[in-house]
N, C-alpha and C positions, 0 to 999 in steps of 0.2 A: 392510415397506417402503412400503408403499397410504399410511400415516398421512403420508410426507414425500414423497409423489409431487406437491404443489403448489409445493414449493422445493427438492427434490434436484438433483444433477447427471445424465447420462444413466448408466444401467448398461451390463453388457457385452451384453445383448441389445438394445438399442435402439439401437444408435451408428452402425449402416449404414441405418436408416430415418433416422436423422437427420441421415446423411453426404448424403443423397441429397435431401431436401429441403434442406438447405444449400447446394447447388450447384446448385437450381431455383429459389431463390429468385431475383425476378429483380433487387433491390438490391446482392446478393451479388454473381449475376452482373456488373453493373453495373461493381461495386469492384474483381474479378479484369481484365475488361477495361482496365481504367484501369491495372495493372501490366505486364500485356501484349497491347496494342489487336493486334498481329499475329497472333495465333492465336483462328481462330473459335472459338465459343462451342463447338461439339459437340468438337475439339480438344482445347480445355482442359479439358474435364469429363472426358472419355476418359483425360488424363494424371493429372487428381485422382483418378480411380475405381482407378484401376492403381497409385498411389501410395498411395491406401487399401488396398489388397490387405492383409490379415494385423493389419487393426487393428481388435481385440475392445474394447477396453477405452478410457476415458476417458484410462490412464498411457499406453497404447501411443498413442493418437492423440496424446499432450504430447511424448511421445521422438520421434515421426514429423514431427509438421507442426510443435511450436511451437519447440521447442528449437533447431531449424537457427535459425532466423525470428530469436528472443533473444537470441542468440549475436551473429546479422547485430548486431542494436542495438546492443550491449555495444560490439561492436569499430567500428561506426561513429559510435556519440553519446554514447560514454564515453572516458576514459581508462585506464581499466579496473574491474574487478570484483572485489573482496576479500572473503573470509569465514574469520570466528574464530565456532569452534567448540566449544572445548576447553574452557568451563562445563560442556558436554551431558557430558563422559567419553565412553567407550566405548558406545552404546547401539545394538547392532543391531538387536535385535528391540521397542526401546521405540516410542512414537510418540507424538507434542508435540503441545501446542496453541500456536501462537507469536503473542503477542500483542505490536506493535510502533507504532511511533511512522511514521504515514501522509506520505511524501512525492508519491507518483505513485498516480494512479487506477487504472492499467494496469502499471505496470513493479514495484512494489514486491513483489508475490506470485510476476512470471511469474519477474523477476532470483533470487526465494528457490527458486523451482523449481529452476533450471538448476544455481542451488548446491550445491542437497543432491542433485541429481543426480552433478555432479561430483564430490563428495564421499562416494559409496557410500552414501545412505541408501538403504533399500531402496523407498521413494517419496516422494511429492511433496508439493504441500499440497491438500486443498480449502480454496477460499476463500468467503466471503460476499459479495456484488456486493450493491448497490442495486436494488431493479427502478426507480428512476427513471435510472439509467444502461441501462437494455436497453429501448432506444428503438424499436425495430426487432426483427422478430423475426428475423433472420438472426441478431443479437446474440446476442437469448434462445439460439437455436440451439448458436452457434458457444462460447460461455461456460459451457454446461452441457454441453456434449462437452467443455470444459478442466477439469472439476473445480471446477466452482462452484455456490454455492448461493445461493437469493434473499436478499436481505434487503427487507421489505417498509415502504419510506417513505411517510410522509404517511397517517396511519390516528389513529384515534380511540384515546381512553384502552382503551377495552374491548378493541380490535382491537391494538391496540399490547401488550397482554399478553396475550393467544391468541396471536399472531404469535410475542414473544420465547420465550414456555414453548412452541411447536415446534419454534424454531430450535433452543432449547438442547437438551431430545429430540433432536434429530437429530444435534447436534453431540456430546454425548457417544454416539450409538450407534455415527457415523464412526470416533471412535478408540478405541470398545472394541470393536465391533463389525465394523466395516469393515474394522481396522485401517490407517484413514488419519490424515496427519497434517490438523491446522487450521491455516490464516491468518484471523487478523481484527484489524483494527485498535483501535488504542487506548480508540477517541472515535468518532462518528458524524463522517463526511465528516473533510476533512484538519485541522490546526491550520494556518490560513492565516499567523499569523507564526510558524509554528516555534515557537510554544511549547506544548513537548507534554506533556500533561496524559492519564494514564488515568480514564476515566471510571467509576464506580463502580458505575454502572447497569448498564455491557458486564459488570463482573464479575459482578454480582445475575442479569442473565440469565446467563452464562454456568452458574450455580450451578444454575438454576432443576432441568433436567433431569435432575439425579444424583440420590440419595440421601442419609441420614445427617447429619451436622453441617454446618456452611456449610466448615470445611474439608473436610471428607471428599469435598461435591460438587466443590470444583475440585480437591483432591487427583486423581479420577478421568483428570483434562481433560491432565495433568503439562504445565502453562503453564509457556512461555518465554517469557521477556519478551525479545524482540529490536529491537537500535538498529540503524535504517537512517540510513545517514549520504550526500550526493549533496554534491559538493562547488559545484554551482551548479543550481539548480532552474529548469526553463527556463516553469515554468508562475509564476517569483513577478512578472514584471510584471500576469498576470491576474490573481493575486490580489490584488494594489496597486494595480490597477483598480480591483476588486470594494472593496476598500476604500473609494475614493472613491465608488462610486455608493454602497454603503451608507451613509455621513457623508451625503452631499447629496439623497438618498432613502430615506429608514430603511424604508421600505414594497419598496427593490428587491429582487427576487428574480430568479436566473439562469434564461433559458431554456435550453430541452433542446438549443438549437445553442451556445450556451455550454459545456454539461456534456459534445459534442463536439469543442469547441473545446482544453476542456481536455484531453481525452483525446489528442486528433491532437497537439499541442503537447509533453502531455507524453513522449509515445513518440518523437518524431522532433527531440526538441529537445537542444542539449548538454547531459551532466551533467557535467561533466568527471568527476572519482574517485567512485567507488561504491563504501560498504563496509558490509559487515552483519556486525554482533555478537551474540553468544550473550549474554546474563546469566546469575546464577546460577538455574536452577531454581526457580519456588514451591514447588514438595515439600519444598526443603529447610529452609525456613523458617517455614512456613506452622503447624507446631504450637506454634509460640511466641506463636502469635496466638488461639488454639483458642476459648479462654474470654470473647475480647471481646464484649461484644454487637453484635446485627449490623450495623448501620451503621456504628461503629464498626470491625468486622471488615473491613467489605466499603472503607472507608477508608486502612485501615493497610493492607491489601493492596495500593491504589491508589498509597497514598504509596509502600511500598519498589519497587513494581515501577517506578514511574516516578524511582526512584532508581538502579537498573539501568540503565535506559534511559538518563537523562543522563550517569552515569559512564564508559560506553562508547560515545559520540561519538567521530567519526572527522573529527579537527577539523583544519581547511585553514587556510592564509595569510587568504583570503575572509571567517572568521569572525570571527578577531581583529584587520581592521583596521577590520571592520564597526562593532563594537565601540569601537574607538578613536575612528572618527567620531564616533559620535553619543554619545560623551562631550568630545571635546575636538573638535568639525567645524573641519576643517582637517585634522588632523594637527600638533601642534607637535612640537618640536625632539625632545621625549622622551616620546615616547605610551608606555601603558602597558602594551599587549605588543609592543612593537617587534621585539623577539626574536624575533619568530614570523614576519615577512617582512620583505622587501627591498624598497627602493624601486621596482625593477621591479614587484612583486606591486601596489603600489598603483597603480602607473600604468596594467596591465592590469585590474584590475579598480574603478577610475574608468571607462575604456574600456567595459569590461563593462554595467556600469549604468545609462552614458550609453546605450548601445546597447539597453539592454532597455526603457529609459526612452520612448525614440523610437518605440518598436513600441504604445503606449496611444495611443487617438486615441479619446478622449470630449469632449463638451463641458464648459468650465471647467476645462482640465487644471489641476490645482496641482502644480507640478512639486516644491517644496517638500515638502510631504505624501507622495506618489509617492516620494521618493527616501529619505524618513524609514520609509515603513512596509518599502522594499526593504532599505535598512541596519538594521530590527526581524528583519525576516525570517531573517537572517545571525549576526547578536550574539545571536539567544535562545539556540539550541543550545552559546553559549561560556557567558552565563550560566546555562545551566541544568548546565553539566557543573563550575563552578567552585564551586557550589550545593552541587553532591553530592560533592565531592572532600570 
């Protein structure tokens, strides 16, 4: 374990030394106050020490403190929460690597957690964070007690592949070894319009750490491609910001109160319906590929998984009238999935837009642009699933 002690999660001996600096932090402290300003500090540490009682492990600390916490989300800034499973079969004693299409900084790994919790898996996931998202070390803290591991941004070609052939070491040791499951997403950071593309590199690293043929290394990993579907994403006016500042500043780059901005937004903002799909397995296809050479391999792999991935979209009124605008703006008499909502749906989610639209306040607003990359954002996920039908 010493090789991945610069980017693992905590183990089960370190989690009450790291319970206890967590709650002396004094930012942490800070953040707890601000939930409940009534109860002094010695208080509430006393009810968190005594609420930590009986938690060894990184899975019992996610059953204990996050899961109540996710749940709260689900039922106040969703509509609710769906998962289809029934790709995986029966796999009790198996354990995935689930590679998926990135909506939320924060919600997409913790909502897969509570899933395959209610769902009998016998655990959860680790996942891969940015160390440019653990601003703070309470973060560092509080993320590697949840089951996460670094991923190291902003490094040199040299360092950038030291870094990837550790992660992948340590990610297959997790699920052969550990026997945990993976989350990591598709692509580095999110696809800001929803069009989601596997990255070929994530697979090349992903391969690095195994053995044997380029299939036999991800054979190891038993990758699932899963489609995360949110029926209104409350972080896309930021990113149709960040659109415009990048057109009109191609040199801008987000600061670290940006990369919290999104975060706070993403978790506390409406998603209305949330669903997560299974695809079918890499294992079960992946030996039809054996003999390509490898870029080629490590492509063909990209292209079918991200044909999984748009196949099993969990597609809303929102996406096909997205759609319809910005082929026919307006709406005429007989757009081209009308089928798929009602007058009211457009009316609400004009409403919608307008609303989210309102919340950007940079200079030179182009409302124009703003309203074209928010209806990009919505139509990619219809064409990308009418793509793959």
């Amino acid at each position: 374990m010493k090789e991945f002690d610069e980017i693992r999660p905590y183990e089960e001996g370190e989690m009450k030394q790291a319970f206890e600096e967590l709650i002396n932090d004094r930012q942490f402290s800070l953040l707890l106050k601000g939930f409940v300003p009534w109860l002094p500090k010695a208080v509430r540490n006393g009810l968190l020490r005594l609420a930590f009682t009986g938690v060894k492990t990184p899975l019992d600390f996610q059953l204990r403190f996050m899961k109540p916490v996710v749940w709260y989300f689900v039922r106040k800034y969703t509509d609710g929460l769906t998962f289809e499973d029934a790709a995986l079969g029966q796999h009790p004693t198996s354990r995935f690597t689930f590679v998926s299409n990135h909506r939320d900084i924060v919600l997409d790994s913790a909502f897969l957690d509570v899933l395959l919790n209610k769902n009998d898996y016998p655990t959860t996931v680790e996942i891969g964070i940015g160390d440019n998202l653990l601003i703070y070390p309470w973060i560092k803290r509080l993320v590697r007690m949840n089951k996460a591991f670094t991923v190291r941004r902003g490094l040199t070609a040299h360092e950038m592949m030291r870094s990837s052939q550790l992660m992948s070491r340590y990610i297959h040791y997790a699920v052969t070894q550990k026997r945990e499951n993976i989350w990591i997403a598709q692509r580095e950071g999110r696809a800001k319009d929803s069009d989601d593309r596997t990255q070929d590199s994530v697979l090349k690293m992903l391969a690095m750490g195994g053995e044997g043929s380029f299939a036999d290394q991800l054979r190891e990993l038993n990758i699932v491609p899963l489609t995360i579907s949110y029926e209104y994403d409350p972080c896309d006016y930021l990113k149709a910001q960040e659109f415009q500042q990048k057109r009109d500043n191609p040199a801008f780059k987000k600061s670290r109160q940006d990369d919290l901005d999104n975060m706070k937004t993403g978790i506390y903002g409406y998603k209305g319906r949330v669903h997560y799909q299974c695809g079918t397995p890499v294992n079960e296809w992946i030996d039809e590929l054996a003999d390509l050479p490898k870029n080629e391999f490590f492509k063909e792999v990209a292209r079918r998984m991200d044909r999984e991935i748009h196949r099993h979209y969990r597609l809303y009124p929102c996406n096909y009238i997205a759609l319809d605008l910005l082929e026919n703006p307006g709406i005429p008499s007989n757009p081209s999935h009308s089928s798929h909502y009602t007058p009211s749906d457009v009316t609400r989610f004009e409403q919608y837009l307008a609303d989210q639209l309102a919340k950007i306040q940079i200079p030179d607003k182009d409302e124009a642009f703003l309203r074209e990359r928010m209806l990009t954002m919505y139509a990619n996920p219809l064409r990308n699933y009418l793509a793959a039908q």
